[in-house]
DSSP file (Angstrom, degrees, kcal/mol; ACC not computed):
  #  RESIDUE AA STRUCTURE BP1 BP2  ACC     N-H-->O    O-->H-N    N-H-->O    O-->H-N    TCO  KAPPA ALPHA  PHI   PSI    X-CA   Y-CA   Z-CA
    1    1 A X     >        0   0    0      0, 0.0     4,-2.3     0, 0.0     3,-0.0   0.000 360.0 360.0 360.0 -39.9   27.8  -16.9  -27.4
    2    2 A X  H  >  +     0   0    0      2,-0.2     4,-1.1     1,-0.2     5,-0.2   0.869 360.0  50.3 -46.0 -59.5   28.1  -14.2  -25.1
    3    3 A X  H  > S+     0   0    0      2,-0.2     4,-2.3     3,-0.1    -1,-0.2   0.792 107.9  59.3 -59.5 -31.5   25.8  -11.7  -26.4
    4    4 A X  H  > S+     0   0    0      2,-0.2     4,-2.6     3,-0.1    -2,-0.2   0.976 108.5  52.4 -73.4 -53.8   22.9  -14.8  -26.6
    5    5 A X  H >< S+     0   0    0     -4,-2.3     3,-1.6     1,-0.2     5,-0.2   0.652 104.6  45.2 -48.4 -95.7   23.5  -15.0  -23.0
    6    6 A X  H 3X S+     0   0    0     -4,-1.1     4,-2.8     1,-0.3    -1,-0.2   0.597 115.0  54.2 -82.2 -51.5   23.1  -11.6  -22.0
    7    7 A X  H 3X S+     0   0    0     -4,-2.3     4,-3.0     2,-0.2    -1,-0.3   0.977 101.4  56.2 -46.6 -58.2   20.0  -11.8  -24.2
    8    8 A X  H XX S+     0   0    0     -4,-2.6     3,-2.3    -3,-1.6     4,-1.4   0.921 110.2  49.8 -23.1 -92.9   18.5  -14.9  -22.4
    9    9 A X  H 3> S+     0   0    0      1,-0.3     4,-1.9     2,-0.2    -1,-0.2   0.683 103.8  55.3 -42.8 -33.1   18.7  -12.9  -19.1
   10   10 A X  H 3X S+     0   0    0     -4,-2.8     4,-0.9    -5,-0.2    -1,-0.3   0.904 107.4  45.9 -79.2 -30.8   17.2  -10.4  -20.4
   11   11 A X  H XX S+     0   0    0     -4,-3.0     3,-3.6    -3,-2.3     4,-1.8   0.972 116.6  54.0 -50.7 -75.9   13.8  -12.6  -21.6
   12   12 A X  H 3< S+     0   0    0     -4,-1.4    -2,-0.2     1,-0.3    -1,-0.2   0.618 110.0  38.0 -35.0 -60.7   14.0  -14.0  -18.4
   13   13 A X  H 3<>S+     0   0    0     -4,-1.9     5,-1.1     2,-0.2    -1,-0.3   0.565 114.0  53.3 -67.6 -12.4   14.0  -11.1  -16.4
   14   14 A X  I X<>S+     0   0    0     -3,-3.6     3,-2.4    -4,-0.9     5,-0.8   0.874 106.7  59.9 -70.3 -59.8   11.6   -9.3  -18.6
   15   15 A X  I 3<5S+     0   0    0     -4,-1.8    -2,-0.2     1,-0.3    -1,-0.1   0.417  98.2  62.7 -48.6  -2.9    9.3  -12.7  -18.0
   16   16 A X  I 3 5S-     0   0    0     -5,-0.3    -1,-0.3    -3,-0.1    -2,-0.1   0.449 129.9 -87.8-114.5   2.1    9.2  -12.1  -14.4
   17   17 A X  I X 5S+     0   0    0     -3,-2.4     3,-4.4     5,-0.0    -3,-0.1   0.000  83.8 137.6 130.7 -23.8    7.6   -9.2  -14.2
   18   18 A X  I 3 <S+     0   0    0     -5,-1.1    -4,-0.2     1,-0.3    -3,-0.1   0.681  91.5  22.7 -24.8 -37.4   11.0   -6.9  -14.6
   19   19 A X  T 3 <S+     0   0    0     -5,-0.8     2,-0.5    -6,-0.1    -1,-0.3   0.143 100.9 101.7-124.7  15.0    8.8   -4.7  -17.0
   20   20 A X  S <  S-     0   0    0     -3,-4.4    -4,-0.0    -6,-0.2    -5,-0.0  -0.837  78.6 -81.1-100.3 157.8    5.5   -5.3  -16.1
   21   21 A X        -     0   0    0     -2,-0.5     2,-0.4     1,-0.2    -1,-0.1   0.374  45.5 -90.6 -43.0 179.4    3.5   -2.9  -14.0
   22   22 A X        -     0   0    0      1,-0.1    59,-0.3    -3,-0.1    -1,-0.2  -0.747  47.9-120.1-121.0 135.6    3.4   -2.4  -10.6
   23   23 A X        -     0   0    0     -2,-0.4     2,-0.3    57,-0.1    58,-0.1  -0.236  22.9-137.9 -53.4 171.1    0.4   -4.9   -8.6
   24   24 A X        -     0   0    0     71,-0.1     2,-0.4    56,-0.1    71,-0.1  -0.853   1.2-146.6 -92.3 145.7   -2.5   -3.4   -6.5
   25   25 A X        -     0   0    0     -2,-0.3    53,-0.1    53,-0.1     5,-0.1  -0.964  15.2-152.9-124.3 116.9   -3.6   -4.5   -3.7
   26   26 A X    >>  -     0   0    0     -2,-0.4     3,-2.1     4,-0.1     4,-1.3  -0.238  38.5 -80.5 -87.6 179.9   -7.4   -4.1   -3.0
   27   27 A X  H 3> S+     0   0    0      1,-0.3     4,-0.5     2,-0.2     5,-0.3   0.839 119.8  49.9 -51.0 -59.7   -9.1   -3.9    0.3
   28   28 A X  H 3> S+     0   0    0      1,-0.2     4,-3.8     2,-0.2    -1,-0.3   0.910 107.0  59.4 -45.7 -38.4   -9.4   -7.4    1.6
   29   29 A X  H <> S+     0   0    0     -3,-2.1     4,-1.6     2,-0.2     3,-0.3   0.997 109.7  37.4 -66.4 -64.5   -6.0   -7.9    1.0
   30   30 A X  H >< S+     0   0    0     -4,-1.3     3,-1.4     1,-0.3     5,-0.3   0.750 110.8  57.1 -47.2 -93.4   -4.7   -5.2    3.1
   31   31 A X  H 3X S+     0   0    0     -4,-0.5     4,-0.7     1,-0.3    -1,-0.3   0.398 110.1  47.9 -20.3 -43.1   -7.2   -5.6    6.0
   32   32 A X  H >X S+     0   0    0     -4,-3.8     4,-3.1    -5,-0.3     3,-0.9   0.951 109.8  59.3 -62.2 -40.3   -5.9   -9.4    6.2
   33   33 A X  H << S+     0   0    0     -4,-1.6     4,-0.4    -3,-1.4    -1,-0.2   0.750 113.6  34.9 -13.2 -68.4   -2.2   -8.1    6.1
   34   34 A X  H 34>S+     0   0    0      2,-0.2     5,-0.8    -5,-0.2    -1,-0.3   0.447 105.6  63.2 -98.0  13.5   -2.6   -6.4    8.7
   35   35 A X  H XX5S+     0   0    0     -3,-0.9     3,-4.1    -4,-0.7     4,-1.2   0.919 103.5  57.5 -83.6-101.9   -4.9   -8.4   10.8
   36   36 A X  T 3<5S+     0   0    0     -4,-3.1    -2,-0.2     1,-0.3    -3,-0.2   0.418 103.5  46.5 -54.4   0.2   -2.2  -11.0   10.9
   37   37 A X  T 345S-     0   0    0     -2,-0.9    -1,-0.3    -4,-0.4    -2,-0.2   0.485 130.2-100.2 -89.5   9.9    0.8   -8.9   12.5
   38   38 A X  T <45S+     0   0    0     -3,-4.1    -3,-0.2     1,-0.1    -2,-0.1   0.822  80.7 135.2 102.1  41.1   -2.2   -7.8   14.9
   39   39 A X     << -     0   0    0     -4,-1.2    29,-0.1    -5,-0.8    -5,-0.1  -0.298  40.4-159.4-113.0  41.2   -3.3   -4.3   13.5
   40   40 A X        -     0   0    0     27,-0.3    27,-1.2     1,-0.1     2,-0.5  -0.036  15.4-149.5 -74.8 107.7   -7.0   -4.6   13.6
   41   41 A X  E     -A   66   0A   0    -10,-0.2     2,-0.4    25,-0.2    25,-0.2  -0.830   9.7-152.9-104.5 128.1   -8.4   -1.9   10.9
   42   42 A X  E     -A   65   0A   0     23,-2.1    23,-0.8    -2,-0.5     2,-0.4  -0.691  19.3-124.5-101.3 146.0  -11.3   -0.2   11.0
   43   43 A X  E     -A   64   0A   0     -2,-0.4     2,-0.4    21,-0.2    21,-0.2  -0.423  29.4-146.6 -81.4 118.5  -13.1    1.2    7.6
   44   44 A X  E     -A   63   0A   0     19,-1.9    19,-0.5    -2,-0.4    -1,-0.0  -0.843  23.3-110.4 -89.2 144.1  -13.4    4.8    8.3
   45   45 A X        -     0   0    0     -2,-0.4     2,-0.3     1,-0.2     3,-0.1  -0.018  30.1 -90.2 -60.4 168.7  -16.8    6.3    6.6
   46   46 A X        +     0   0    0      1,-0.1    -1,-0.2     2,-0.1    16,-0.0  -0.652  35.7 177.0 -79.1 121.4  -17.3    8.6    3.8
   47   47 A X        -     0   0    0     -2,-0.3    -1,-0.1     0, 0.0    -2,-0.0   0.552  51.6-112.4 -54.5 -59.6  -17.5   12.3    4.4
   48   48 A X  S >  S+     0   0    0     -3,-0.1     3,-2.9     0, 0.0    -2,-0.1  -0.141  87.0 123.4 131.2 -25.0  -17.8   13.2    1.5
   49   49 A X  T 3   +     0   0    0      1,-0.3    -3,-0.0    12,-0.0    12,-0.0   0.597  60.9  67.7  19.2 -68.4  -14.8   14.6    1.7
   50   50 A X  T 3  S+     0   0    0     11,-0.1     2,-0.7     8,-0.1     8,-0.4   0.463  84.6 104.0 -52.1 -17.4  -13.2   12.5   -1.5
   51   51 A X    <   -     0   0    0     -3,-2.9     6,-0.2     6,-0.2     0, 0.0  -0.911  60.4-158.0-113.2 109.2  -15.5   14.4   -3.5
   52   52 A X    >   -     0   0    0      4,-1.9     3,-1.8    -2,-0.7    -2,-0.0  -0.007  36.2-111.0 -62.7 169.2  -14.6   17.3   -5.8
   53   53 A X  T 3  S+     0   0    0      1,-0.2    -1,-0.1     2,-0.1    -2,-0.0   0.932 119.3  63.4 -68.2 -34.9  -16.9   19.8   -6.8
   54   54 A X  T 3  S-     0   0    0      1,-0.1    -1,-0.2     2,-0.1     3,-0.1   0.475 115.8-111.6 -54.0  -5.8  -16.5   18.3  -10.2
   55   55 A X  S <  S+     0   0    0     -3,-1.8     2,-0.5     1,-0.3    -1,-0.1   0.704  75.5 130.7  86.1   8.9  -18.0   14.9   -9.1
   56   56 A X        -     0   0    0      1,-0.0    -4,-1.9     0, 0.0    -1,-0.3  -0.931  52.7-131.0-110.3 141.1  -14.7   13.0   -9.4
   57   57 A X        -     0   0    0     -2,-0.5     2,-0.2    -6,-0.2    -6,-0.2  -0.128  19.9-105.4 -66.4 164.9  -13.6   10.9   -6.6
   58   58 A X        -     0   0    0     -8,-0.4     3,-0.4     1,-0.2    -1,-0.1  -0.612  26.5-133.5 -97.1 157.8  -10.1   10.9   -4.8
   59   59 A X  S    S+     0   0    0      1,-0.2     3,-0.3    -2,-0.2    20,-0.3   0.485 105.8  56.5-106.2 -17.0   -8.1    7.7   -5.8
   60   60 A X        +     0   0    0     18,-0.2    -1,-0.2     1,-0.1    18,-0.1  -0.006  65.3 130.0-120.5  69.2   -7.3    7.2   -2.3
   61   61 A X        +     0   0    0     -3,-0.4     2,-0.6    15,-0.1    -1,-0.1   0.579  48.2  91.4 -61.6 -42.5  -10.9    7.1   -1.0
   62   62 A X  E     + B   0  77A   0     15,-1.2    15,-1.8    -3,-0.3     2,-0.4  -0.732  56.8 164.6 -62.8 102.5  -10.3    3.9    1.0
   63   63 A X  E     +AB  44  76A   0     -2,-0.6   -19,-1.9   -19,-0.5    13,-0.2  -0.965  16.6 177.7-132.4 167.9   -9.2    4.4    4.6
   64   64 A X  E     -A   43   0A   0     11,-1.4     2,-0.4    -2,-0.4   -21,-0.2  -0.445  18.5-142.1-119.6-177.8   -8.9    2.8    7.7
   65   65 A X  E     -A   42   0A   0    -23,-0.8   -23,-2.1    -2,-0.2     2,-0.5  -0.962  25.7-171.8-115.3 114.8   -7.6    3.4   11.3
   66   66 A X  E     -AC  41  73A   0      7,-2.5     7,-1.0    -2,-0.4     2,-0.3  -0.975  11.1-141.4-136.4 153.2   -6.0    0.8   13.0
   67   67 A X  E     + C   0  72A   0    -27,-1.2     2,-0.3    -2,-0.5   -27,-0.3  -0.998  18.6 166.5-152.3 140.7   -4.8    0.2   16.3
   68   68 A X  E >  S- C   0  71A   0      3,-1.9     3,-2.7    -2,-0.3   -29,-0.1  -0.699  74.9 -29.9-120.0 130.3   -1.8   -1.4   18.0
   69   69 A X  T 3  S-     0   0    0      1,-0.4    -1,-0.1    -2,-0.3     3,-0.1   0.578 128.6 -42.1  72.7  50.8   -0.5   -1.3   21.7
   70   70 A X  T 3  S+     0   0    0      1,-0.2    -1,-0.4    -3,-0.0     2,-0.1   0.276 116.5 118.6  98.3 -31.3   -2.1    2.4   22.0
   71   71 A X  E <   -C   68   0A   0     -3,-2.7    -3,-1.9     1,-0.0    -1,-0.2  -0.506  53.9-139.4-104.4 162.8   -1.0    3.5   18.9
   72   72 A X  E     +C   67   0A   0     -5,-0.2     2,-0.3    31,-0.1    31,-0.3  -0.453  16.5 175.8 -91.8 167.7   -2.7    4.6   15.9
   73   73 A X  E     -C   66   0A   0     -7,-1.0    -7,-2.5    -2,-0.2     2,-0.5  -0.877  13.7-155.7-160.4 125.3   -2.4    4.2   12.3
   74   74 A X  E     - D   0 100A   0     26,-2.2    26,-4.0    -2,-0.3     2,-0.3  -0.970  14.2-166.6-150.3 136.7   -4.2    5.2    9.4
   75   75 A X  E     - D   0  99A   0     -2,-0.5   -11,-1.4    24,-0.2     2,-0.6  -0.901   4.2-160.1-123.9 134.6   -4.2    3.3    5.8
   76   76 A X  E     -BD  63  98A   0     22,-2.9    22,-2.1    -2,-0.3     2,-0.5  -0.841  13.1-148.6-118.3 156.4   -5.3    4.1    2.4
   77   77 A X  E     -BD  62  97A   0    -15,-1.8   -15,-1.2    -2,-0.6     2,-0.1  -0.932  23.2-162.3-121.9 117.1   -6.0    1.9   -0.4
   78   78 A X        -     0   0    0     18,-1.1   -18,-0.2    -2,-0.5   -53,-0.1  -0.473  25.5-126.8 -84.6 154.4   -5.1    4.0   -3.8
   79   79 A X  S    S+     0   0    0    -20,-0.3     2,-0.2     1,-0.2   -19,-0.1   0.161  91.2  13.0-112.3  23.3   -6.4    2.9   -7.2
   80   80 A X  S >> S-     0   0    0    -21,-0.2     4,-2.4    16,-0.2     3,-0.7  -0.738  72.9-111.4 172.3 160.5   -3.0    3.0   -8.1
   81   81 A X  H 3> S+     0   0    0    -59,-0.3     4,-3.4     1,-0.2    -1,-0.1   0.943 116.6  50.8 -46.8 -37.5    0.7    3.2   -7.4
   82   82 A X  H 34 S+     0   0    0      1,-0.3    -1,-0.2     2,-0.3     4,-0.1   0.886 115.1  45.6 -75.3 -37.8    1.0    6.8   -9.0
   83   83 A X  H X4 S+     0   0    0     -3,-0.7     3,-0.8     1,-0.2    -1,-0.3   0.883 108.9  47.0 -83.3 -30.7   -1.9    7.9   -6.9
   84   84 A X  H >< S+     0   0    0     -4,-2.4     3,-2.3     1,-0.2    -2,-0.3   0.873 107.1  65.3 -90.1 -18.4   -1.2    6.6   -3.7
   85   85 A X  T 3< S+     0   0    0     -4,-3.4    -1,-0.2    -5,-0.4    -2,-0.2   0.460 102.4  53.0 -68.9  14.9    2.9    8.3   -4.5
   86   86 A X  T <  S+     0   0    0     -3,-0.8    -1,-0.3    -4,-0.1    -2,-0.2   0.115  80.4 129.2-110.1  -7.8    1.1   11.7   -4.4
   87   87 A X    <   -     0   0    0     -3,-2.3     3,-0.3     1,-0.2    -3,-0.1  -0.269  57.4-146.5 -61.7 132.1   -0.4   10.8   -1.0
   88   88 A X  S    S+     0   0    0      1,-0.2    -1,-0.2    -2,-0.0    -4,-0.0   0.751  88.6  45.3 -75.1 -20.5    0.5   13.9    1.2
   89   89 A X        +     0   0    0      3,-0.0     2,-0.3    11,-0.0     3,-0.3  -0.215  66.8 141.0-127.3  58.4    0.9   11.5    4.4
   90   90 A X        +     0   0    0     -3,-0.3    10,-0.2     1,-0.1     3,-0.1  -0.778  18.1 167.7 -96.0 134.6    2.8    8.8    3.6
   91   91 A X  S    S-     0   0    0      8,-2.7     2,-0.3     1,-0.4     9,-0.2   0.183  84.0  -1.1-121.0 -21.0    5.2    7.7    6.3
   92   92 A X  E    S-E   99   0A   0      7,-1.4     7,-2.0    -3,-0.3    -1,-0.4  -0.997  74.3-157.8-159.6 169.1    5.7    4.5    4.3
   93   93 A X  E     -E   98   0A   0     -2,-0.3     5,-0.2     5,-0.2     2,-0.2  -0.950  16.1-173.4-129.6 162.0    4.3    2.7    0.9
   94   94 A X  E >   -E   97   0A   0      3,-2.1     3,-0.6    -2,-0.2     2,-0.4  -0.367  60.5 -65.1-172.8 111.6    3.7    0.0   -0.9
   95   95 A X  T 3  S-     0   0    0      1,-0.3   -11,-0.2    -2,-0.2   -10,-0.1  -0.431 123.7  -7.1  66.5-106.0    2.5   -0.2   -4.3
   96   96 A X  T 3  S+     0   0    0     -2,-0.4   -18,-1.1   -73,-0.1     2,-0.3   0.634 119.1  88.3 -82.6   2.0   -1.0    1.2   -4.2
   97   97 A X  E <   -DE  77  94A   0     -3,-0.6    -3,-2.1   -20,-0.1     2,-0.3  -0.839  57.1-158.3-119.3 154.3   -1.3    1.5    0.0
   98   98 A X  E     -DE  76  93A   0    -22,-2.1   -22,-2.9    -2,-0.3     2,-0.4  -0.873   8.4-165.3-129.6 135.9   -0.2    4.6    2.0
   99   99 A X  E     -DE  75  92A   0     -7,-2.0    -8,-2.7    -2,-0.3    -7,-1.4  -0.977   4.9-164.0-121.8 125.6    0.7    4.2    5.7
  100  100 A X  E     -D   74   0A   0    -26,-4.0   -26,-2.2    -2,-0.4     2,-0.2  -0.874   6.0-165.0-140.8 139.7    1.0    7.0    8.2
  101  101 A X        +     0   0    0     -2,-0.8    -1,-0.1   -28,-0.2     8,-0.1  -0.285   9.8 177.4 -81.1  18.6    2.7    6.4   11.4
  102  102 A X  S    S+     0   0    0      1,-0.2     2,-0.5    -2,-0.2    -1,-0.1   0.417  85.6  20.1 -12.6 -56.6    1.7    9.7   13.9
  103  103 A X  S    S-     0   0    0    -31,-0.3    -1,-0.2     2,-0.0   -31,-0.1  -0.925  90.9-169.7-155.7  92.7    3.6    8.1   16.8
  104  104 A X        -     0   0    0     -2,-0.5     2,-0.3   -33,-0.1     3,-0.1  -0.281   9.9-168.7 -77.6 157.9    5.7    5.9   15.7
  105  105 A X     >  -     0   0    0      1,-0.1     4,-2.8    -2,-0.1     3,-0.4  -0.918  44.1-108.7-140.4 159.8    8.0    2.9   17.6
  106  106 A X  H  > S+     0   0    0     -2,-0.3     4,-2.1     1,-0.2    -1,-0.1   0.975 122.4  42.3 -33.7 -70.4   10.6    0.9   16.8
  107  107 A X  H  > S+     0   0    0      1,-0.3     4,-0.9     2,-0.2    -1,-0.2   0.602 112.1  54.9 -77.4 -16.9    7.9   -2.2   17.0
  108  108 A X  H >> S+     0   0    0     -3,-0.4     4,-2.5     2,-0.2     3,-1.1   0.928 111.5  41.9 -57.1 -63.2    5.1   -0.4   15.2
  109  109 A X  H 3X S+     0   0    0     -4,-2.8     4,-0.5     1,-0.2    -2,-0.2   0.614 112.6  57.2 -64.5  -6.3    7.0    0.4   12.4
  110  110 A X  H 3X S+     0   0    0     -4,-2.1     4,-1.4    -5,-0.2    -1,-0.2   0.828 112.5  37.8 -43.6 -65.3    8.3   -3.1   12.7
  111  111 A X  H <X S+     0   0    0     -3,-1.1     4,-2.3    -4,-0.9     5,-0.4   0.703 117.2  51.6 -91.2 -19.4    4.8   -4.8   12.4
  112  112 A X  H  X S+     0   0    0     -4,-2.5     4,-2.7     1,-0.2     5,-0.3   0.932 111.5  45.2 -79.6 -39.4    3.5   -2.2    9.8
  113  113 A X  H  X S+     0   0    0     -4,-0.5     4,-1.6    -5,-0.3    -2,-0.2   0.922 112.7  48.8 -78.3 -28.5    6.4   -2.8    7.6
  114  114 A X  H  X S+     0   0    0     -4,-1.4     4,-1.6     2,-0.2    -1,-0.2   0.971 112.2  57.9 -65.2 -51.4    6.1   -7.1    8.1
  115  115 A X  H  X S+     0   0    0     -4,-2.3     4,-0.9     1,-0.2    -2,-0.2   0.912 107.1  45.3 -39.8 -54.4    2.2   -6.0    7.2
  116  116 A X  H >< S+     0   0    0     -4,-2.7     3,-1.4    -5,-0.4    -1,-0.2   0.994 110.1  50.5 -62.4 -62.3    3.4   -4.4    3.6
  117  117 A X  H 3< S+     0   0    0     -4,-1.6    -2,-0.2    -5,-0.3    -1,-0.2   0.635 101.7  63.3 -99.3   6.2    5.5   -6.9    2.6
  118  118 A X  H 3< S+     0   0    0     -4,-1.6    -1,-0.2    -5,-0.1    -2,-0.2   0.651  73.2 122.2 -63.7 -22.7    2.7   -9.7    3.3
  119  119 A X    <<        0   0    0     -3,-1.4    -3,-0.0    -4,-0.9   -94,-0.0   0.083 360.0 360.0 -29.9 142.2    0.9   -8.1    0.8
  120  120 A X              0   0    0    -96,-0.0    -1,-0.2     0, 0.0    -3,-0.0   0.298 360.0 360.0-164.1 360.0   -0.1  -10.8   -2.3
């Protein structure tokens, strides 16, 4: 009887996503994210930058700037967890989005981190 529990919990937890991949969050999503703790981001343009000589694009292509109370921010949208954990400036993550904090506060890192876990 014992062993059928432990199996049970383990469907269960399997069924909840315990082994399924990790979400993405595409653009819209962030931008509202952080629009409601009051982070208003702006879509920074293409350089070109993103672009190897080979013609392949950077998987974290997307970025923003946003500004808080003075402060700066700048967020990328990855096209996947694995790419944005290769991000060279990550001060924080979460899933596919890379955050970096220059000049950081208590209450920035506060509202960025409320911003991340609004994500849906």
């Amino acid at each position: 009887m014992k062993r059928l529990l432990v199996v049970a919990c383990a469907a269960v937890a399997a069924g909840c996503g315990g082994s399924g991949g990790q979400a993405t969050f595409n653009s819209g999503q962030v931008e509202r994210a952080f629009r409601e703790q009051g982070i208003a981001l702006s879509r920074l343009p293409s350089n070109g930058a993103e672009q190897t000589a080979m013609g392949m694009t950077s998987p974290c292509s997307t970025a923003y700037l946003g500004h808080v109370a003075g402060r700066t921010v700048t967020v990328w949208v990855c096209d996947s967890a694995g790419a944005a954990g290769e991000h060279p400036q990550s001060d924080t993550t979460r899933a596919n989005v890379v955050v970096e904090i220059p000049r950081e506060t208590p209450q920035l890192r506060d509202r960025v981190a409320r911003a991340l876990r609004s994500l849906d």
